[in-house]
mmJSON file of the N, C-alpha and C atoms, coordinates in Angstrom:
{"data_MODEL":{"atom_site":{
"group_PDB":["ATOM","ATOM","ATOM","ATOM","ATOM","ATOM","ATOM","ATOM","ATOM","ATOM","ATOM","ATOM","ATOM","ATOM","ATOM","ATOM","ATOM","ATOM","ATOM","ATOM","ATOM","ATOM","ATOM","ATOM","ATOM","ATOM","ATOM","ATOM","ATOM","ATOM","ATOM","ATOM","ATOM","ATOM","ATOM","ATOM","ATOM","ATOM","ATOM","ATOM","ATOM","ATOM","ATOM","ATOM","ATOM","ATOM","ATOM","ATOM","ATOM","ATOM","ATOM","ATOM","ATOM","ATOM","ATOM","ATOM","ATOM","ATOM","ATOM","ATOM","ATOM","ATOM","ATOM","ATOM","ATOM","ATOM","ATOM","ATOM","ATOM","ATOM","ATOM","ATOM","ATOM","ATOM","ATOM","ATOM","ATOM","ATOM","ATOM","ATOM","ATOM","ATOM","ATOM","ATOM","ATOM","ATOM","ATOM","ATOM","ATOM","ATOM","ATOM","ATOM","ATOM","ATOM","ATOM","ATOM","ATOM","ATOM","ATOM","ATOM","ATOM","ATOM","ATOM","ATOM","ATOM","ATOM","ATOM","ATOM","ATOM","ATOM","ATOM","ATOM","ATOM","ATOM","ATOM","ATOM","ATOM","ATOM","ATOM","ATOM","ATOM","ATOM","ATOM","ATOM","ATOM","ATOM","ATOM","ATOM","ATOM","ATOM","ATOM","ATOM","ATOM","ATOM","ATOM"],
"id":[1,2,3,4,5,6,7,8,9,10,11,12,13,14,15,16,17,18,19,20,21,22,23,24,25,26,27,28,29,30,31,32,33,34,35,36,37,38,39,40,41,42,43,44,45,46,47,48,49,50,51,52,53,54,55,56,57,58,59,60,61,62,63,64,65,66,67,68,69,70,71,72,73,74,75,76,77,78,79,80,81,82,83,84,85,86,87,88,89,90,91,92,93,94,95,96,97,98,99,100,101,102,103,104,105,106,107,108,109,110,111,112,113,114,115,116,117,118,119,120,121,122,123,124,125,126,127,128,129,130,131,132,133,134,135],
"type_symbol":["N","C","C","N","C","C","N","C","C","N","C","C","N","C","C","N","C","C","N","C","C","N","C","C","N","C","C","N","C","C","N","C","C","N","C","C","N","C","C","N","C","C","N","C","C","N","C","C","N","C","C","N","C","C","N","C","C","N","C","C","N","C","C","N","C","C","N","C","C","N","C","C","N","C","C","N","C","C","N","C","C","N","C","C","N","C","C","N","C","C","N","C","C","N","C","C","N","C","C","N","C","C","N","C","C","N","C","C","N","C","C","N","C","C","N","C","C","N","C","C","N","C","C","N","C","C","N","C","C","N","C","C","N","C","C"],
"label_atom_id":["N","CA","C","N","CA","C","N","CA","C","N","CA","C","N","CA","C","N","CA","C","N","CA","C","N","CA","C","N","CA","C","N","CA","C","N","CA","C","N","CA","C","N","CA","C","N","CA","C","N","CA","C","N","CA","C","N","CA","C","N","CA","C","N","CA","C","N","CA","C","N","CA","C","N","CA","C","N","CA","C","N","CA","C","N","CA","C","N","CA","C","N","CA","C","N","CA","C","N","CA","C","N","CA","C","N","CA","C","N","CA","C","N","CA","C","N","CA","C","N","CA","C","N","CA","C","N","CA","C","N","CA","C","N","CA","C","N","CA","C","N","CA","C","N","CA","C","N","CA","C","N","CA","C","N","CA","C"],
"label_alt_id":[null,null,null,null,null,null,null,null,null,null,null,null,null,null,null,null,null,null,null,null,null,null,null,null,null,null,null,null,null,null,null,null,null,null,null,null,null,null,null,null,null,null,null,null,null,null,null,null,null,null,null,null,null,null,null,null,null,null,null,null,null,null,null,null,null,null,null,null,null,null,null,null,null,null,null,null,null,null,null,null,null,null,null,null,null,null,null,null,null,null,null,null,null,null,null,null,null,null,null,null,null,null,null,null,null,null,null,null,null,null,null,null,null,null,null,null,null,null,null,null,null,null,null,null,null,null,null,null,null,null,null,null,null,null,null],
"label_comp_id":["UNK","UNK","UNK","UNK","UNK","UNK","UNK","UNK","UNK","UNK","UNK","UNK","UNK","UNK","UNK","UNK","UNK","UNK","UNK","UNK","UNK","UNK","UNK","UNK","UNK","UNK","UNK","UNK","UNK","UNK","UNK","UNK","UNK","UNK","UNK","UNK","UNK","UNK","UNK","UNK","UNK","UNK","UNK","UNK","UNK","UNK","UNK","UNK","UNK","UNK","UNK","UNK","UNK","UNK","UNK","UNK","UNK","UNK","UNK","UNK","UNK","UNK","UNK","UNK","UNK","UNK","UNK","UNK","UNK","UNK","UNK","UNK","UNK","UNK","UNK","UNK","UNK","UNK","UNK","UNK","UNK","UNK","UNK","UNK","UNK","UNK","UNK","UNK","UNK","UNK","UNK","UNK","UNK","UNK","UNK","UNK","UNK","UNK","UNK","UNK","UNK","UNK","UNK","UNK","UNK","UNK","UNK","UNK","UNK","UNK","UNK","UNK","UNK","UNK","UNK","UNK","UNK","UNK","UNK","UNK","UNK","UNK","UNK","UNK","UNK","UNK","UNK","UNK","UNK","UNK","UNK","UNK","UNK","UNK","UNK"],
"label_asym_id":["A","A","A","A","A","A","A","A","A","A","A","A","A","A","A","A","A","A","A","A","A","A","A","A","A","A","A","A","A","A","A","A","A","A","A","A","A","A","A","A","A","A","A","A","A","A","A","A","A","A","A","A","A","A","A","A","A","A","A","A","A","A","A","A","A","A","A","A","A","A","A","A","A","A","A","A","A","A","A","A","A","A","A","A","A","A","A","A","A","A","A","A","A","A","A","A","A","A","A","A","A","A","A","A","A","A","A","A","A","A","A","A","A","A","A","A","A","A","A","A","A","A","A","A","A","A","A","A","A","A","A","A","A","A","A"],
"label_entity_id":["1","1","1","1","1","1","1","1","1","1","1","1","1","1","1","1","1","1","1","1","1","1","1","1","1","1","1","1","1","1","1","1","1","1","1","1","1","1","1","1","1","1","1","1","1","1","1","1","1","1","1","1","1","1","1","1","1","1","1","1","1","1","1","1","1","1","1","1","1","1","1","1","1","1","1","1","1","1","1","1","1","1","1","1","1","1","1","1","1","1","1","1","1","1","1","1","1","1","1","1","1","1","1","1","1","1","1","1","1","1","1","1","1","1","1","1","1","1","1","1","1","1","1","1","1","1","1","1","1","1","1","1","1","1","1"],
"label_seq_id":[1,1,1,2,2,2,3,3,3,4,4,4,5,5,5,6,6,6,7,7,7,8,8,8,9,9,9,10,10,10,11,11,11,12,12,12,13,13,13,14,14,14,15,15,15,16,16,16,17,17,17,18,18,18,19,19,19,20,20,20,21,21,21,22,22,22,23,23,23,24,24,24,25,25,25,26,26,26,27,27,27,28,28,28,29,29,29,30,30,30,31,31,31,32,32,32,33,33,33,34,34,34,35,35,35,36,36,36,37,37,37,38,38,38,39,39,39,40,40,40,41,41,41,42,42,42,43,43,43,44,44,44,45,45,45],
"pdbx_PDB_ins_code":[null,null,null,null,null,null,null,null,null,null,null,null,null,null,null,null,null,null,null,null,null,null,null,null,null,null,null,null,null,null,null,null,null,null,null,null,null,null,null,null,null,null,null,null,null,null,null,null,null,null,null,null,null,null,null,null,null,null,null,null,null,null,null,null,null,null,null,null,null,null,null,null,null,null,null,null,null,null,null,null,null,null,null,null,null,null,null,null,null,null,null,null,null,null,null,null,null,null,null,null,null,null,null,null,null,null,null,null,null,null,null,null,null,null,null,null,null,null,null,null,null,null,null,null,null,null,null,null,null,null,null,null,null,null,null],
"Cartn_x":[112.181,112.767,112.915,113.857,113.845,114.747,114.672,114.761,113.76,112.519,111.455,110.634,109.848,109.055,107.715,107.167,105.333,104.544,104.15,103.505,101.825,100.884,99.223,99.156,99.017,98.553,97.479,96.555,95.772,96.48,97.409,98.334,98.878,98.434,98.629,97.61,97.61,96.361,96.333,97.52,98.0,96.781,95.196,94.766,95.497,96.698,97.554,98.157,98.097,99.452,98.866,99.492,99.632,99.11,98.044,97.319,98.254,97.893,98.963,99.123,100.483,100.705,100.295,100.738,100.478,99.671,99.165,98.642,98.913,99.4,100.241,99.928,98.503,97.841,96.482,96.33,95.024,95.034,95.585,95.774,95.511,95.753,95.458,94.338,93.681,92.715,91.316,91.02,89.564,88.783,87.518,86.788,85.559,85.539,84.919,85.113,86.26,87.009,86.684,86.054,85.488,84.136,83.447,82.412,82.255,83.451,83.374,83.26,83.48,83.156,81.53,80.895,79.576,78.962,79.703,79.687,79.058,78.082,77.887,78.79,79.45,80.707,79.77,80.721,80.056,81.655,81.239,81.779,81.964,83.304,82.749,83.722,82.862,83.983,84.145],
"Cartn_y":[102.559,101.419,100.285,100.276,99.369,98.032,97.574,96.056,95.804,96.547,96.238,95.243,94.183,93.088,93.082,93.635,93.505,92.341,91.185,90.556,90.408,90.575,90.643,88.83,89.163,87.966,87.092,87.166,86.193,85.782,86.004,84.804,83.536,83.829,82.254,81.197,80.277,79.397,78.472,78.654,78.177,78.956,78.143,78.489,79.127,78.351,78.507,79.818,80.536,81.565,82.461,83.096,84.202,85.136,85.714,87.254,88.279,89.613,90.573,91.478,91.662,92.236,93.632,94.21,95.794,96.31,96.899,97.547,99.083,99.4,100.432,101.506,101.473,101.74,102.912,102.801,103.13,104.487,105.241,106.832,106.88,105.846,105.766,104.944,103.88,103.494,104.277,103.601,103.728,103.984,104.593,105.222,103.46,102.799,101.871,100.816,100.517,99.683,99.609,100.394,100.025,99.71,99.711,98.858,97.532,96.913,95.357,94.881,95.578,94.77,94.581,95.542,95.274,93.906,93.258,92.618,91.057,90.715,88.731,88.219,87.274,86.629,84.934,84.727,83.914,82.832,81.453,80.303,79.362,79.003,78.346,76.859,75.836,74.561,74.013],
"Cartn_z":[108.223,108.869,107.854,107.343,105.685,106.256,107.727,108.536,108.979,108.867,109.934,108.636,109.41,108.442,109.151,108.649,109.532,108.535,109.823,109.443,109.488,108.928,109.079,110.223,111.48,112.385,111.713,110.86,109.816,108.946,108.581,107.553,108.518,109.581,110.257,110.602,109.732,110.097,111.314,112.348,113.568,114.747,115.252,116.073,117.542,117.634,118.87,118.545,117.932,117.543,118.76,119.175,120.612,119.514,120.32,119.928,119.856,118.867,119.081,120.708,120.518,121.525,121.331,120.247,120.121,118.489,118.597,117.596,117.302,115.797,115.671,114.217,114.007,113.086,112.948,114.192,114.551,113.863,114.262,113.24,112.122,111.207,109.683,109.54,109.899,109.676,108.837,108.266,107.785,108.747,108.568,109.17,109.347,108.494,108.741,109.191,109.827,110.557,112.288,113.132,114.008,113.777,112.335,111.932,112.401,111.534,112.178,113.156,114.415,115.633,115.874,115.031,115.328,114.437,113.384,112.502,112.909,112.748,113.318,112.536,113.502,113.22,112.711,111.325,110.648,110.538,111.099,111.303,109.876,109.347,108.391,108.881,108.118,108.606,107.528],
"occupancy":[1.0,1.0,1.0,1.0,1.0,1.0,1.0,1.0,1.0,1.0,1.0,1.0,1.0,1.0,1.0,1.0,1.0,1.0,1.0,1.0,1.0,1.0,1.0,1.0,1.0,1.0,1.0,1.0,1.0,1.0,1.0,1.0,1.0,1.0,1.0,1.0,1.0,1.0,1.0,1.0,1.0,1.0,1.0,1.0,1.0,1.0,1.0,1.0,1.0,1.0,1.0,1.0,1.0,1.0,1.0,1.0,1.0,1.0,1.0,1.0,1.0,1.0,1.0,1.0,1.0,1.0,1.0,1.0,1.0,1.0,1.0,1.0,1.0,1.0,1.0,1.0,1.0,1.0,1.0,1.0,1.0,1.0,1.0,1.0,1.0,1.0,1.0,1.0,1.0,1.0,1.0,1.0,1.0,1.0,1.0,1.0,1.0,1.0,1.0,1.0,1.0,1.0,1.0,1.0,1.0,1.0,1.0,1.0,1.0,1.0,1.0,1.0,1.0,1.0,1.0,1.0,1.0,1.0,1.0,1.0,1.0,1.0,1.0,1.0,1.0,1.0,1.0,1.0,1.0,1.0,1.0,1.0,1.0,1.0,1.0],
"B_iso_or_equiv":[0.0,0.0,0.0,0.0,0.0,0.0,0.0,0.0,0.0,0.0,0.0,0.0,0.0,0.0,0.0,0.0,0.0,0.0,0.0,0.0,0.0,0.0,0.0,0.0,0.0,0.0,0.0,0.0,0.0,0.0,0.0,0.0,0.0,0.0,0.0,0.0,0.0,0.0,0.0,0.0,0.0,0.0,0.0,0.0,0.0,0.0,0.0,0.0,0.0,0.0,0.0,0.0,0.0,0.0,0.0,0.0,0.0,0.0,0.0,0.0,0.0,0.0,0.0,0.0,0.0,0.0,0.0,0.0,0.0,0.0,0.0,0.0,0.0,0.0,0.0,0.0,0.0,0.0,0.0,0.0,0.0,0.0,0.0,0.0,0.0,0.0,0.0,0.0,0.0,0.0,0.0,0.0,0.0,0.0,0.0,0.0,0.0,0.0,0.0,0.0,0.0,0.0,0.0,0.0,0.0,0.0,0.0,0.0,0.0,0.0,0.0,0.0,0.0,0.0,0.0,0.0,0.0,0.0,0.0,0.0,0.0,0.0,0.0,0.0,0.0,0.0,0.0,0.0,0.0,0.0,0.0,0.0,0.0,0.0,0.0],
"pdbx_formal_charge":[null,null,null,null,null,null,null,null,null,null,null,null,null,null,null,null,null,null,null,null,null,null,null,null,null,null,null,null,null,null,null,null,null,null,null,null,null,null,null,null,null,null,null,null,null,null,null,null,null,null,null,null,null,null,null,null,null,null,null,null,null,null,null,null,null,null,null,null,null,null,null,null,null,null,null,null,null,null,null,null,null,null,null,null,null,null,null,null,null,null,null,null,null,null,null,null,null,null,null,null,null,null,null,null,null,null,null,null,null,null,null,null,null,null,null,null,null,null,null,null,null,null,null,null,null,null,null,null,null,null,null,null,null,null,null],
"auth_seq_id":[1,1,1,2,2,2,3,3,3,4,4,4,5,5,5,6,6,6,7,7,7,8,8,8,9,9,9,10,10,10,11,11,11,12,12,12,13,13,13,14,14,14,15,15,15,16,16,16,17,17,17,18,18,18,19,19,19,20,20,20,21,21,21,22,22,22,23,23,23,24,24,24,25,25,25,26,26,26,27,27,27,28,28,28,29,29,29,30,30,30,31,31,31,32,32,32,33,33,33,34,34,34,35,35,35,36,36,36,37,37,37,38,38,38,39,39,39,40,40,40,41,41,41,42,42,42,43,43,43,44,44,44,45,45,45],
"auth_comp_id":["UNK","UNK","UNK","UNK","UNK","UNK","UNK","UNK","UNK","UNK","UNK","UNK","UNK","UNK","UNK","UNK","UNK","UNK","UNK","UNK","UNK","UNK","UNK","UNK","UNK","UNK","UNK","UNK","UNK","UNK","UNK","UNK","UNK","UNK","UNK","UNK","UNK","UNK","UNK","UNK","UNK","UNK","UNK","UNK","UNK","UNK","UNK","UNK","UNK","UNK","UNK","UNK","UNK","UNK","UNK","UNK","UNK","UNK","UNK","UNK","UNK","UNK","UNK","UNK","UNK","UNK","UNK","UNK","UNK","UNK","UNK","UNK","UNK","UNK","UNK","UNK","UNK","UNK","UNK","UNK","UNK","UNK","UNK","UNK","UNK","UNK","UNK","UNK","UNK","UNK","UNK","UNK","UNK","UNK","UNK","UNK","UNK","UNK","UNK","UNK","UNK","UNK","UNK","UNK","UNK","UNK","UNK","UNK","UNK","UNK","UNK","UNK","UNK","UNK","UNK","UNK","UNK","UNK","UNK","UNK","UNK","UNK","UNK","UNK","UNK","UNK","UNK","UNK","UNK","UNK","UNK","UNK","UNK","UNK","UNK"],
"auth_asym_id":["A","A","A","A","A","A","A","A","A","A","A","A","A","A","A","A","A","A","A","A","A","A","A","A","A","A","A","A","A","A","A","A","A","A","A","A","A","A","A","A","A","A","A","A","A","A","A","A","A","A","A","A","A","A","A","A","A","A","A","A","A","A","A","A","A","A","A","A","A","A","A","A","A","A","A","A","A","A","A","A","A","A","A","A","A","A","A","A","A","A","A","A","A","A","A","A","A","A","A","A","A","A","A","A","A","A","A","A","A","A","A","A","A","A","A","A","A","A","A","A","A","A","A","A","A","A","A","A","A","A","A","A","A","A","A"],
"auth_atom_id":["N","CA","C","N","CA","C","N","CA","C","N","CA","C","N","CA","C","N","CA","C","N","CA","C","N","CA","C","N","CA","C","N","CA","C","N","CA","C","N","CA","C","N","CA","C","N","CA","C","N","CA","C","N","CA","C","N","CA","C","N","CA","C","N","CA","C","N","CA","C","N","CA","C","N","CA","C","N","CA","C","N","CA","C","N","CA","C","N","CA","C","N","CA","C","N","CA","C","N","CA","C","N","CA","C","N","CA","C","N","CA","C","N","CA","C","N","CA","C","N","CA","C","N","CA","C","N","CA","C","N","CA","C","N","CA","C","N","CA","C","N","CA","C","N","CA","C","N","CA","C","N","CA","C","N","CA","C"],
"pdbx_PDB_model_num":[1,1,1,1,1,1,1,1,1,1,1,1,1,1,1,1,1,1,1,1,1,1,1,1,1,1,1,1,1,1,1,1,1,1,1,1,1,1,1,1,1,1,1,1,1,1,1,1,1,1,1,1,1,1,1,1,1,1,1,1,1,1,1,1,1,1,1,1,1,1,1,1,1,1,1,1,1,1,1,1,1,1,1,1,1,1,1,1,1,1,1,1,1,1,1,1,1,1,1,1,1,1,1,1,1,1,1,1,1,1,1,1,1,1,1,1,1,1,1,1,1,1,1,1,1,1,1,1,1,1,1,1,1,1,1]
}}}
């Protein structure tokens, strides 16, 4: 698909930006990638 433009939703530093709608990856993923949800989420200001 050499029109298609995928953007990573963290290149937006816009708190407001609408969550993704779909996720289209999961098949290829790393095996350590449902790691992170177990991850403590660390706040920085």
């Amino acid at each position: 698909m050499p029109d298609l433009v995928l953007v990573a939703v963290g290149a937006f530093a816009d708190p407001g930006f609408p969550p993704p709608g779909v996720s289209v990856y999961e098949e290829r993923q790393h095996p350590w990638v449902s790691a992170l949800e177990r991850l403590p989420i660390e706040h920085w200001a």
